[in-house]
PDB file of N, CA, C and O in Angstrom:
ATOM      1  N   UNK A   1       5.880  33.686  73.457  1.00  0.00           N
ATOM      2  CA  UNK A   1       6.555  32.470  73.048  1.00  0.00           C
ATOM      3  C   UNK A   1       5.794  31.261  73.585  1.00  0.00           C
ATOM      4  O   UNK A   1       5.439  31.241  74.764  1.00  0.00           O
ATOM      5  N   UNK A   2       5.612  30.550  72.998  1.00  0.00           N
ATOM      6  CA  UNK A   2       4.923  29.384  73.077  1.00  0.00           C
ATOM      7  C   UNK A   2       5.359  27.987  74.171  1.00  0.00           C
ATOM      8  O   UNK A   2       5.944  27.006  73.712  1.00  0.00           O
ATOM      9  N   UNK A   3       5.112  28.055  75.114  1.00  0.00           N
ATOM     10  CA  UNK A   3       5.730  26.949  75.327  1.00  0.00           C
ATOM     11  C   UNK A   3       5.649  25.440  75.202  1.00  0.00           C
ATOM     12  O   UNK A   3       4.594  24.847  75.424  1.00  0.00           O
ATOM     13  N   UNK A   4       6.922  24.731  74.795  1.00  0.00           N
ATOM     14  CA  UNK A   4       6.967  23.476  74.656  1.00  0.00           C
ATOM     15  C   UNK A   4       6.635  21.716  75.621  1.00  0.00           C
ATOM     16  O   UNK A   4       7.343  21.026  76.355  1.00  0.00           O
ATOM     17  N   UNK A   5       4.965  21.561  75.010  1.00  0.00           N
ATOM     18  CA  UNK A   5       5.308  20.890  76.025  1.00  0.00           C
ATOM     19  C   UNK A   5       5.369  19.101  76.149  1.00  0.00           C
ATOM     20  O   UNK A   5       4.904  18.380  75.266  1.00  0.00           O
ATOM     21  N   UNK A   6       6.085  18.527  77.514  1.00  0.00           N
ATOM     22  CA  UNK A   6       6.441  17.074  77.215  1.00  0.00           C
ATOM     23  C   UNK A   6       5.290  16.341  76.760  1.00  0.00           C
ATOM     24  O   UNK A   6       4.135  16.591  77.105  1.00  0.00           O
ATOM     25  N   UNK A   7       5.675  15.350  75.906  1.00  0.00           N
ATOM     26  CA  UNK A   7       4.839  14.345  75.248  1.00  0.00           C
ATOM     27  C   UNK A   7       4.074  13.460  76.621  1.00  0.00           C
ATOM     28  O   UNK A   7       4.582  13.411  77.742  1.00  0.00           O
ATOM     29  N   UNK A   8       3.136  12.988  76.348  1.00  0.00           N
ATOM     30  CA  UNK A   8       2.466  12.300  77.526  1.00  0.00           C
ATOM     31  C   UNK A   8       2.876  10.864  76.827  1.00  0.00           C
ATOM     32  O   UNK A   8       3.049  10.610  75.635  1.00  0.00           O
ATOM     33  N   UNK A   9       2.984   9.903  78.138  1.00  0.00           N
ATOM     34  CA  UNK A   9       4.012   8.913  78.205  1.00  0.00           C
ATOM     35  C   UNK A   9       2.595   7.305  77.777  1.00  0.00           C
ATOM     36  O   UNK A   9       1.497   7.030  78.260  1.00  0.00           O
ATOM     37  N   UNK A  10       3.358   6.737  76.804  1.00  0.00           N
ATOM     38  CA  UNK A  10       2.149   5.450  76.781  1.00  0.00           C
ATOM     39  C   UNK A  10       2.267   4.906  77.921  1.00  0.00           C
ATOM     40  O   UNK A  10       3.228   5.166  78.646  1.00  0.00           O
ATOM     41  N   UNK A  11       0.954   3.748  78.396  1.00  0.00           N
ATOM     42  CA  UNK A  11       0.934   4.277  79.697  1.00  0.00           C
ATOM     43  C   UNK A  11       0.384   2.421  79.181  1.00  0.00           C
ATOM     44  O   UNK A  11      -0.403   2.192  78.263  1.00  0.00           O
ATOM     45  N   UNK A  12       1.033   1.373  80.031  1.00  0.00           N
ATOM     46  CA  UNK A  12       0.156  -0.476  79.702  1.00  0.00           C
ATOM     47  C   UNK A  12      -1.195  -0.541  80.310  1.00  0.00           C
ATOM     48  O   UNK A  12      -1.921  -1.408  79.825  1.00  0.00           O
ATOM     49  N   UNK A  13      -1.745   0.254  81.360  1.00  0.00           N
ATOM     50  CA  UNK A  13      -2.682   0.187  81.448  1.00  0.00           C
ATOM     51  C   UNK A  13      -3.213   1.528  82.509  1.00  0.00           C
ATOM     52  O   UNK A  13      -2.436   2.402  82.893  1.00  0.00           O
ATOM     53  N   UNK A  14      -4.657   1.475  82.870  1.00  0.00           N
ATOM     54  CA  UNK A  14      -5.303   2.370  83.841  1.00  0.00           C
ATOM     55  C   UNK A  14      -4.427   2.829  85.117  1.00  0.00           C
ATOM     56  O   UNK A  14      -4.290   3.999  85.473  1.00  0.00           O
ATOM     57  N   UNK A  15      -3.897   1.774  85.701  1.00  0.00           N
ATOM     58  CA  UNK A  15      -3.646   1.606  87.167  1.00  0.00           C
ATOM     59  C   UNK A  15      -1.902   2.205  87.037  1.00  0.00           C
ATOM     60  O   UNK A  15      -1.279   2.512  88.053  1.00  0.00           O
ATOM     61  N   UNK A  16      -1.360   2.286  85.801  1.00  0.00           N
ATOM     62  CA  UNK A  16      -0.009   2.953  85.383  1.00  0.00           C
ATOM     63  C   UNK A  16      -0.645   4.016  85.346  1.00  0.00           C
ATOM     64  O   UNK A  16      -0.817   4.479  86.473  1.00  0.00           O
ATOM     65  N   UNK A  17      -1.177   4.754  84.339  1.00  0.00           N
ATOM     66  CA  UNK A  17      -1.250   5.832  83.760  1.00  0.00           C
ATOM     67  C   UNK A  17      -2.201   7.043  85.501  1.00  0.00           C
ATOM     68  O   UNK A  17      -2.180   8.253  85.726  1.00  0.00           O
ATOM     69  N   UNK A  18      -2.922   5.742  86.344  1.00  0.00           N
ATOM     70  CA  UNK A  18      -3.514   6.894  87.220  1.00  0.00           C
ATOM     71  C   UNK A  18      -1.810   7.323  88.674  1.00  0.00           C
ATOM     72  O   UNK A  18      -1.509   8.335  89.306  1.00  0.00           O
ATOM     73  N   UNK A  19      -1.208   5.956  88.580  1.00  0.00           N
ATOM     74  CA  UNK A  19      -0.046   6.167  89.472  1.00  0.00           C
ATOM     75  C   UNK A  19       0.813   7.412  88.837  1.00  0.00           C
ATOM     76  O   UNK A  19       1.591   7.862  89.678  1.00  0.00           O
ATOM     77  N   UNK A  20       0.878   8.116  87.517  1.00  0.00           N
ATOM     78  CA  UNK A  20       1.539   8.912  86.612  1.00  0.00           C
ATOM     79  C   UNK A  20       1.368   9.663  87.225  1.00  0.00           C
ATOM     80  O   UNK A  20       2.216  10.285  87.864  1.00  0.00           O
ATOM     81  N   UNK A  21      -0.170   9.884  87.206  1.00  0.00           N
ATOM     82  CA  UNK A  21      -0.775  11.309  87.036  1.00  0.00           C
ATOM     83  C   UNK A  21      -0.526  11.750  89.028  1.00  0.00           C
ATOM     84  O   UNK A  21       0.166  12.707  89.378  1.00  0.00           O
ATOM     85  N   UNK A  22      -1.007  11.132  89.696  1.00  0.00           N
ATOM     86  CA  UNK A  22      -0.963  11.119  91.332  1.00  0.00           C
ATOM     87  C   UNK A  22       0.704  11.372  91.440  1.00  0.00           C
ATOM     88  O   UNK A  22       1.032  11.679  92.586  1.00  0.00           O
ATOM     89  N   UNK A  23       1.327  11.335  90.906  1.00  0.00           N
ATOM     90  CA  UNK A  23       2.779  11.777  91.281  1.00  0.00           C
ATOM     91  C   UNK A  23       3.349  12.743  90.236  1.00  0.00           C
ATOM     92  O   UNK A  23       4.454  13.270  90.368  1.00  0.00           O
ATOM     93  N   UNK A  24       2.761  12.892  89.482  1.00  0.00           N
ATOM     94  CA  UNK A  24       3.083  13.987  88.403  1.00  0.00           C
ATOM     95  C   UNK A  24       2.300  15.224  88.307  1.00  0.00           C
ATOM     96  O   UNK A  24       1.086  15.417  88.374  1.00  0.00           O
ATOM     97  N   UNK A  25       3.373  16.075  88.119  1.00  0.00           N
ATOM     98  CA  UNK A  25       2.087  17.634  87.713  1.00  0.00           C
ATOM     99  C   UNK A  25       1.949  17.468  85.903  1.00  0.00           C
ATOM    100  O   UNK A  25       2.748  17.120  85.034  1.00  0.00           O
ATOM    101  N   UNK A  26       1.009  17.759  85.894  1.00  0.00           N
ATOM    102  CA  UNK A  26       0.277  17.767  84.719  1.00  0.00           C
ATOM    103  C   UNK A  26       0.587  18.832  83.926  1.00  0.00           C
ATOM    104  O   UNK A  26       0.576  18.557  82.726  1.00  0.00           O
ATOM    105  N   UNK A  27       0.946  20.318  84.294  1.00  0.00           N
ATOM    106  CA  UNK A  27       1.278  21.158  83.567  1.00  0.00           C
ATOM    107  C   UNK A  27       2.858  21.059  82.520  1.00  0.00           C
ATOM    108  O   UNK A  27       3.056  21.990  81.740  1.00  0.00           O
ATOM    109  N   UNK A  28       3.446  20.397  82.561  1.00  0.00           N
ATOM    110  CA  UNK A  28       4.129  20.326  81.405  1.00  0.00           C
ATOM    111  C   UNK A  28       3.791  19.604  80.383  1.00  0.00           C
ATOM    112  O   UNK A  28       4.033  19.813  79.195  1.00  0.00           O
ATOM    113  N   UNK A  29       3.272  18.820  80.828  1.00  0.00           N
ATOM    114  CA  UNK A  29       2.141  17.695  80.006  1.00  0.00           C
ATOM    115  C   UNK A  29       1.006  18.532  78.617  1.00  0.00           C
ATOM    116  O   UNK A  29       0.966  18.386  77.395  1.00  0.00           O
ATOM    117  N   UNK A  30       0.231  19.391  79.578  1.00  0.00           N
ATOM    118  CA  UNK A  30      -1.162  19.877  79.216  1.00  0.00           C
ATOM    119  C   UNK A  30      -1.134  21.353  79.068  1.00  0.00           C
ATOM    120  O   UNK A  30      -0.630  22.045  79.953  1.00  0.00           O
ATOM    121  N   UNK A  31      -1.714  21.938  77.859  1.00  0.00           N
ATOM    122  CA  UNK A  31      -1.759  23.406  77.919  1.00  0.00           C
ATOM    123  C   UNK A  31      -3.352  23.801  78.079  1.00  0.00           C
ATOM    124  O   UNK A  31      -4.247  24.003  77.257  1.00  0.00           O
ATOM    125  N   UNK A  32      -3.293  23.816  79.454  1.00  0.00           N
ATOM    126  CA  UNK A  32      -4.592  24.044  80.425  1.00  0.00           C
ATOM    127  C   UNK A  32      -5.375  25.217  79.812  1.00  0.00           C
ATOM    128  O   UNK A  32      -6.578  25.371  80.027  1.00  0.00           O
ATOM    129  N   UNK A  33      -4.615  26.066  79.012  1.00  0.00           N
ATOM    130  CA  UNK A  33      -5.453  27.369  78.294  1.00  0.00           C
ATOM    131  C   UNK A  33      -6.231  27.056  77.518  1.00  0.00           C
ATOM    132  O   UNK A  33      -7.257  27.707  77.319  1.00  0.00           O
ATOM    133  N   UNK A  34      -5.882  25.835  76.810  1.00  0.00           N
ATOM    134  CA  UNK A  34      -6.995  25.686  75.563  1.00  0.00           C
ATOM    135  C   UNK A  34      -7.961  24.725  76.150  1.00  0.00           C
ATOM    136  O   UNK A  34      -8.650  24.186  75.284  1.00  0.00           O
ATOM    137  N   UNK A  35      -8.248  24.306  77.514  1.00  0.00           N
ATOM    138  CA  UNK A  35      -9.029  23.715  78.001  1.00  0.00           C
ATOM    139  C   UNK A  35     -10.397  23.715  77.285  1.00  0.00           C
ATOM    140  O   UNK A  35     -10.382  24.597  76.426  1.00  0.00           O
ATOM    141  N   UNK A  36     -11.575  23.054  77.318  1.00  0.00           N
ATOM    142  CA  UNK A  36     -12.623  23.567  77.130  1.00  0.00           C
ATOM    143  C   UNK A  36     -13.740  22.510  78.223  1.00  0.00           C
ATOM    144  O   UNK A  36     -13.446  21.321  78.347  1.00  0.00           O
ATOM    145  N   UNK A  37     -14.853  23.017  78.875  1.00  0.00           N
ATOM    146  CA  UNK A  37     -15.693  22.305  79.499  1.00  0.00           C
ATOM    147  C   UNK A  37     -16.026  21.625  79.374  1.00  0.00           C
ATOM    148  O   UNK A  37     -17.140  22.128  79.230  1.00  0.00           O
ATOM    149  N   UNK A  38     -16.404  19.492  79.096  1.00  0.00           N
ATOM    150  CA  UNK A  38     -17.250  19.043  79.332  1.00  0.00           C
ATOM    151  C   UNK A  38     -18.533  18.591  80.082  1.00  0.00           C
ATOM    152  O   UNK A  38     -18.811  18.896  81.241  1.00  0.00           O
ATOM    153  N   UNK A  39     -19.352  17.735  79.160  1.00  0.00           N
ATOM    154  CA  UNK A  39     -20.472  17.237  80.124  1.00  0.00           C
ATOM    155  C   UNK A  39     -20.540  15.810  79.210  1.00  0.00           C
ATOM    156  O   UNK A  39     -20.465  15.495  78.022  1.00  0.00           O
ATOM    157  N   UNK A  40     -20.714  15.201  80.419  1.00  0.00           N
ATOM    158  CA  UNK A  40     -20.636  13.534  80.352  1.00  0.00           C
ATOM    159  C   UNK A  40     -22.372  13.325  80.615  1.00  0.00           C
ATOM    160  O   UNK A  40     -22.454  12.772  81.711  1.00  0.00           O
ATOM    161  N   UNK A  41     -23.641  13.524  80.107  1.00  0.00           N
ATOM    162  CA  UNK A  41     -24.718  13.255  81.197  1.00  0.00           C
ATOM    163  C   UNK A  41     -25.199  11.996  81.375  1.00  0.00           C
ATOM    164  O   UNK A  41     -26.280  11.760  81.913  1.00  0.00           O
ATOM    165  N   UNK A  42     -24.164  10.856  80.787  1.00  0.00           N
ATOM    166  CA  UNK A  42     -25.215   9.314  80.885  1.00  0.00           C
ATOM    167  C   UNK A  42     -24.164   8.989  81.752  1.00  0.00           C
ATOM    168  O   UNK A  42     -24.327   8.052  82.533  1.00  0.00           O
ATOM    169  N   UNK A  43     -22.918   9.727  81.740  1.00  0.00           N
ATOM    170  CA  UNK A  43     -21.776   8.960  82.759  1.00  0.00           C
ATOM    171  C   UNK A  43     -22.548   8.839  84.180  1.00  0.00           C
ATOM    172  O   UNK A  43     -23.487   9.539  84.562  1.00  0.00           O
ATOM    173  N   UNK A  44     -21.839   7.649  84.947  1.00  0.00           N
ATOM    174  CA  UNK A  44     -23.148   6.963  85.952  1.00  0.00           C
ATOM    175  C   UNK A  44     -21.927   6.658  86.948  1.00  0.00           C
ATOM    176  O   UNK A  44     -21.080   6.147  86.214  1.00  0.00           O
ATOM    177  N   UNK A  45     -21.445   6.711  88.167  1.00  0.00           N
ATOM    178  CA  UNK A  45     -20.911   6.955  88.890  1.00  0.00           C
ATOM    179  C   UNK A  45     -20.154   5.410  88.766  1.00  0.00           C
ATOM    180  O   UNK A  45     -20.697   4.926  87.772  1.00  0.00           O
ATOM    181  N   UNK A  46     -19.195   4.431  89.273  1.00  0.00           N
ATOM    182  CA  UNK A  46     -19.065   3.269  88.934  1.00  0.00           C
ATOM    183  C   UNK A  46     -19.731   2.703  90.661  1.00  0.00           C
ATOM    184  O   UNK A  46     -19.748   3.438  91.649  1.00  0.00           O
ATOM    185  N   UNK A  47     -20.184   1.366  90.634  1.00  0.00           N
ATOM    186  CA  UNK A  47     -20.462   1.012  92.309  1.00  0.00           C
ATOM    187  C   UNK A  47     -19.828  -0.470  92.691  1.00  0.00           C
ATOM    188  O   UNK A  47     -19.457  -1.231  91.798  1.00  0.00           O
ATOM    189  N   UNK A  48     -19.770  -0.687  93.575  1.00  0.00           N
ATOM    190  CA  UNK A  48     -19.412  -1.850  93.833  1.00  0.00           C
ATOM    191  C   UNK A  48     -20.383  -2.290  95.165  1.00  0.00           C
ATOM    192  O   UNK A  48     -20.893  -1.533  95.990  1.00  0.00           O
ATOM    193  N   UNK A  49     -20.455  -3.690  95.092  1.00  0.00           N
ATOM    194  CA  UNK A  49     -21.833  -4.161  96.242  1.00  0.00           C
ATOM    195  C   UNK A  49     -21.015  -4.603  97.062  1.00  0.00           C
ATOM    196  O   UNK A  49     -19.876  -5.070  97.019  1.00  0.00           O
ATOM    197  N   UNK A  50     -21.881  -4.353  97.935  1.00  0.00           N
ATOM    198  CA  UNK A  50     -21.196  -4.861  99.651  1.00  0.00           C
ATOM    199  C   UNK A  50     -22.470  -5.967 100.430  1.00  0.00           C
ATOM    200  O   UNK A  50     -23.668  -6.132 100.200  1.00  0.00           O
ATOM    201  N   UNK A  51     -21.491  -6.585 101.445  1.00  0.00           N
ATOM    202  CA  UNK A  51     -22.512  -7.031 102.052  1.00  0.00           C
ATOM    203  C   UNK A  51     -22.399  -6.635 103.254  1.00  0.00           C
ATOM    204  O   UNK A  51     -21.268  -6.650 103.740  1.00  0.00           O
ATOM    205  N   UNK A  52     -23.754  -6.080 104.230  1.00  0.00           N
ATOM    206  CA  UNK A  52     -23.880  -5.561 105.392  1.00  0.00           C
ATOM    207  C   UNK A  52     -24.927  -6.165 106.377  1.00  0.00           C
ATOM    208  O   UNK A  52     -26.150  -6.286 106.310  1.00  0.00           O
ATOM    209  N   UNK A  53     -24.201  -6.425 107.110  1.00  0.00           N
ATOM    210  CA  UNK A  53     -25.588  -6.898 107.996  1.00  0.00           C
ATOM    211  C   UNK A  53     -25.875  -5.997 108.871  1.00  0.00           C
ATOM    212  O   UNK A  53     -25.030  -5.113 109.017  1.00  0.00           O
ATOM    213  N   UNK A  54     -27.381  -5.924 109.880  1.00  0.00           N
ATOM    214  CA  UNK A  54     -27.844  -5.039 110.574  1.00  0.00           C
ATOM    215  C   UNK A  54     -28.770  -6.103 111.077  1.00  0.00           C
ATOM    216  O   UNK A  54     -29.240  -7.079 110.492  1.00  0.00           O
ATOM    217  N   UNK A  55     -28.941  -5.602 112.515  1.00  0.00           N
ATOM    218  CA  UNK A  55     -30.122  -6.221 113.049  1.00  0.00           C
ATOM    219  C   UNK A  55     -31.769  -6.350 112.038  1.00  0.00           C
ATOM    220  O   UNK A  55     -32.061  -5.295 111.474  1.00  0.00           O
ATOM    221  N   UNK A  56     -32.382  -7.081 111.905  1.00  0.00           N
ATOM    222  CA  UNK A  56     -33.696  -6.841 111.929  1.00  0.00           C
ATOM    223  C   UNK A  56     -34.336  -5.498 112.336  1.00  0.00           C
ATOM    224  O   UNK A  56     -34.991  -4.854 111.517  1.00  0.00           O
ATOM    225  N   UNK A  57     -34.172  -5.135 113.431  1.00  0.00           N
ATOM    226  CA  UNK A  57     -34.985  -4.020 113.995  1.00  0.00           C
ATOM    227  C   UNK A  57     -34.704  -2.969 112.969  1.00  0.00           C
ATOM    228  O   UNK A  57     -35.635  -2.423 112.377  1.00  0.00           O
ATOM    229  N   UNK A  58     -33.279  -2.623 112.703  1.00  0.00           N
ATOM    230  CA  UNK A  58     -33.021  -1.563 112.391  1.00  0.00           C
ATOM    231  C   UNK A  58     -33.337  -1.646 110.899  1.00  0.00           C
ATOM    232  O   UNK A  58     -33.615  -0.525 110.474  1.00  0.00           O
ATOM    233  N   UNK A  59     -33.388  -2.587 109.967  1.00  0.00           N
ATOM    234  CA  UNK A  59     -33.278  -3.102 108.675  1.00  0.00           C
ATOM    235  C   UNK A  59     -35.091  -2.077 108.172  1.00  0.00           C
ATOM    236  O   UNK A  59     -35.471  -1.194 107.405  1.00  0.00           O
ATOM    237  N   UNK A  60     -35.672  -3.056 109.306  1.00  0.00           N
ATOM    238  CA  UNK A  60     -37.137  -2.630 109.494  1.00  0.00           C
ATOM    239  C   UNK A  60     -37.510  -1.271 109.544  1.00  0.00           C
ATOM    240  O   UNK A  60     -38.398  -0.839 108.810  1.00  0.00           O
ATOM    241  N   UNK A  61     -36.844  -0.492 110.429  1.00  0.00           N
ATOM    242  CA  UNK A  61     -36.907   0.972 110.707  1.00  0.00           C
ATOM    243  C   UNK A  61     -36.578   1.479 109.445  1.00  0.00           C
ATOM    244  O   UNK A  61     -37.439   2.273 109.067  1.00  0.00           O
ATOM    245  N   UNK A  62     -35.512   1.300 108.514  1.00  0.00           N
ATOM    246  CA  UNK A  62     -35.109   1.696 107.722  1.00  0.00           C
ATOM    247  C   UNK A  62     -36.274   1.699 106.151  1.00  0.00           C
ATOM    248  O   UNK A  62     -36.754   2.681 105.586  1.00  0.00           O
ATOM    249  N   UNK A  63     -36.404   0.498 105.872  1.00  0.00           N
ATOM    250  CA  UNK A  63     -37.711   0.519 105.431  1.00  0.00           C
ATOM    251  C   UNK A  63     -39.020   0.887 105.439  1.00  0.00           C
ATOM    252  O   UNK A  63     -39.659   0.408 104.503  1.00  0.00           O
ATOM    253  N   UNK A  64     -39.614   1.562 106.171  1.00  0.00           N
ATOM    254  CA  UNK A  64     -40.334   1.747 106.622  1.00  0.00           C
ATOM    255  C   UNK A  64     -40.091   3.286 106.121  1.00  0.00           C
ATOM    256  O   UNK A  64     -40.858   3.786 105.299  1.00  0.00           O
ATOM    257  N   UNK A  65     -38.990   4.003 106.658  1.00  0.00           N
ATOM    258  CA  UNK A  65     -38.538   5.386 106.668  1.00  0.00           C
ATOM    259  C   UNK A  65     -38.466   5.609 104.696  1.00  0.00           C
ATOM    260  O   UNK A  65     -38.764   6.714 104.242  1.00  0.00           O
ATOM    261  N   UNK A  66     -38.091   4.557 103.815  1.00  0.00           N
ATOM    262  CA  UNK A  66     -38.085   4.258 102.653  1.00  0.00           C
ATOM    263  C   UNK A  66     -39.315   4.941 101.682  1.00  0.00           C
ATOM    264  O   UNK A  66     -39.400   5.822 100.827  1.00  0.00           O
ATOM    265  N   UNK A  67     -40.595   3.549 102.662  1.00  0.00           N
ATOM    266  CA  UNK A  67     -41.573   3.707 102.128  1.00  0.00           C
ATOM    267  C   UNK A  67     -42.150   4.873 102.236  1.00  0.00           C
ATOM    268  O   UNK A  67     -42.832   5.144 101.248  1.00  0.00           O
ATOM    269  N   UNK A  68     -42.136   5.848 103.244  1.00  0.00           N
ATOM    270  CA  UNK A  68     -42.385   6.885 103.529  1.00  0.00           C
ATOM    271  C   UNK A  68     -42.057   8.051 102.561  1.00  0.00           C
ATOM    272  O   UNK A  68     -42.610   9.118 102.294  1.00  0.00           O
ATOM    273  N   UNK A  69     -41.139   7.534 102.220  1.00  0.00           N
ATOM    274  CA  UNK A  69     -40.339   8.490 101.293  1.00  0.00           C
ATOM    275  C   UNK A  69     -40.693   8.534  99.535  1.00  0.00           C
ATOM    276  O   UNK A  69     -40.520   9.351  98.630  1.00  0.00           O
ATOM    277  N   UNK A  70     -41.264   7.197  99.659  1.00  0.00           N
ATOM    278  CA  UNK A  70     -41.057   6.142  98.715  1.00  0.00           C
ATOM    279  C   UNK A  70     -40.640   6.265  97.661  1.00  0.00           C
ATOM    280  O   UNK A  70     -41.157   6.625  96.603  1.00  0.00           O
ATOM    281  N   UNK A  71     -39.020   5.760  98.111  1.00  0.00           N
ATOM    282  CA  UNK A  71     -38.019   5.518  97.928  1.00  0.00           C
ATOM    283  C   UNK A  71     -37.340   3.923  97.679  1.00  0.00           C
ATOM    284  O   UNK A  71     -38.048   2.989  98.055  1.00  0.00           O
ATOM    285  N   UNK A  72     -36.416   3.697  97.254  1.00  0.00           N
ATOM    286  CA  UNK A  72     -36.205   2.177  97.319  1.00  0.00           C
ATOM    287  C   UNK A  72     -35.225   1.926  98.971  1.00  0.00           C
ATOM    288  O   UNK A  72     -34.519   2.891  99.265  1.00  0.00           O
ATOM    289  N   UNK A  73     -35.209   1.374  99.425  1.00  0.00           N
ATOM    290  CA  UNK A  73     -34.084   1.459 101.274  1.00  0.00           C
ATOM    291  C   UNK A  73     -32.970   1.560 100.799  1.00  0.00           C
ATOM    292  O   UNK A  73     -32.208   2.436 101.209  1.00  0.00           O
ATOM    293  N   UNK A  74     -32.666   0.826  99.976  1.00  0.00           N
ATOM    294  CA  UNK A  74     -31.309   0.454  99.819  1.00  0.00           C
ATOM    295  C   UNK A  74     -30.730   2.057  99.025  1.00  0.00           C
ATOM    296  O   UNK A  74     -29.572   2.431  99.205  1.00  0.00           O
ATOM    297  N   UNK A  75     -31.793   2.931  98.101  1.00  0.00           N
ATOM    298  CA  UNK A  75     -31.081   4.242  97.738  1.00  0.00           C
ATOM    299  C   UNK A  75     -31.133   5.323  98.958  1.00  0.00           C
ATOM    300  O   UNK A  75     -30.451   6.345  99.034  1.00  0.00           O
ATOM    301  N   UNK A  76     -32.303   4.762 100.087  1.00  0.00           N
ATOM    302  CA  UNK A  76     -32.198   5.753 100.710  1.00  0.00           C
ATOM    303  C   UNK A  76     -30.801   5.683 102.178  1.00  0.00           C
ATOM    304  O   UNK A  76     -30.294   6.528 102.916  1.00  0.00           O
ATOM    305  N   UNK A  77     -30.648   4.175 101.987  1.00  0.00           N
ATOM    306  CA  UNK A  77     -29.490   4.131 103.244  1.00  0.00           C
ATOM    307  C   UNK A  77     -28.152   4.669 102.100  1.00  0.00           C
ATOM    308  O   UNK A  77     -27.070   4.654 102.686  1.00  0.00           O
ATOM    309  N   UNK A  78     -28.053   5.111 100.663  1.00  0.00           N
ATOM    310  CA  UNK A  78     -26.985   5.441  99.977  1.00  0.00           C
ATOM    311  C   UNK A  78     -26.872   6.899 100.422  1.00  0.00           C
ATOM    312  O   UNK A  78     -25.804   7.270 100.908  1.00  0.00           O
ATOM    313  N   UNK A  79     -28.342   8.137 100.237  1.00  0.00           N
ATOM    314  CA  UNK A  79     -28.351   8.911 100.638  1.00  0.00           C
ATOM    315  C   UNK A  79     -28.522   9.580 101.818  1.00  0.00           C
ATOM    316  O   UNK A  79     -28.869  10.760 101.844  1.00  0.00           O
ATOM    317  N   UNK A  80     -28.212   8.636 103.240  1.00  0.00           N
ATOM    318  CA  UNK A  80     -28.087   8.977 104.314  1.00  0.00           C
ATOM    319  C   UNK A  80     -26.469   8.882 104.261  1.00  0.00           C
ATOM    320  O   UNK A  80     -25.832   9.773 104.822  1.00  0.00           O
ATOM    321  N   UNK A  81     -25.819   7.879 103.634  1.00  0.00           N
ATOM    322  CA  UNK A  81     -24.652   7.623 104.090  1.00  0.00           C
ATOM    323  C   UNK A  81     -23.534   8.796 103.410  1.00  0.00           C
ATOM    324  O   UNK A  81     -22.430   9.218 103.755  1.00  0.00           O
ATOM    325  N   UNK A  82     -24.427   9.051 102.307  1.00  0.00           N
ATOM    326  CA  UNK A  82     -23.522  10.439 101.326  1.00  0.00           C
ATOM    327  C   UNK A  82     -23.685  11.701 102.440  1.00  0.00           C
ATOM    328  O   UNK A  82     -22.785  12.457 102.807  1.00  0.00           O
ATOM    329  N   UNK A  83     -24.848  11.704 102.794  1.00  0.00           N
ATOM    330  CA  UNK A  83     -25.504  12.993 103.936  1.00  0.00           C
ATOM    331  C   UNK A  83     -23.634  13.104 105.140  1.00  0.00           C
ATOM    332  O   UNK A  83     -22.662  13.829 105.350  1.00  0.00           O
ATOM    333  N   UNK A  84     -24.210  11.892 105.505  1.00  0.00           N
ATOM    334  CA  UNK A  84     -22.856  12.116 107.068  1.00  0.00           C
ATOM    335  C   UNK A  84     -21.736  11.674 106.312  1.00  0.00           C
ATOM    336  O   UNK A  84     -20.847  11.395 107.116  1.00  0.00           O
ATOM    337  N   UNK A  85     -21.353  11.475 105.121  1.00  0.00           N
ATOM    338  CA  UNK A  85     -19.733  11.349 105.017  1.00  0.00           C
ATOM    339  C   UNK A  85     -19.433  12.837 104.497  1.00  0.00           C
ATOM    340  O   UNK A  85     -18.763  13.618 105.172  1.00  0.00           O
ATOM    341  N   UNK A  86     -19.984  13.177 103.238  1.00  0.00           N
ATOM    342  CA  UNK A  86     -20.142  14.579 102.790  1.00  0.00           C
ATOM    343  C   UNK A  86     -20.054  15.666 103.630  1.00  0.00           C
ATOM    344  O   UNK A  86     -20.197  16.804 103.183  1.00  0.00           O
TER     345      UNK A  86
END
């Protein structure tokens, strides 16, 4: 027997529809069986800029460790910082 399931709710915007989902289970909603896999490959992570200051010394060290790599600093202080939060 098939089960019936609830209609998903119009939703005025993003910041409704993600508060829905974070307090709602999804399975009456969604029939997870007929799922199928995507791939997104141009999807690009979203970023937002910050501003940071650092001594000189260390700015320097960092660059340096960059060029070495050569790398841009600013991707490589992204992938140190993914390293120790990860």
């Amino acid at each position: 027997m098939k089960k019936k399931l609830k209609p998903v709710p119009k939703f005025r915007n993003e910041a409704e529809e993600r508060k829905f989902w974070e307090t709602n289970d999804s399975t009456p909603y969604i029939d997870w069986s007929k799922a199928q896999r995507v791939r997104f490959p141009s999807l690009k992570p979203s970023t937002t800029a910050i501003s940071l200051r650092l001594p000189v010394s260390l700015l320097e060290q960092i660059k340096i460790a960059a060029n070495k790599r050569d790398v841009p600093y600013q991707s490589l202080i992204k992938i140190w910082l993914s390293e120790k939060v990860g």
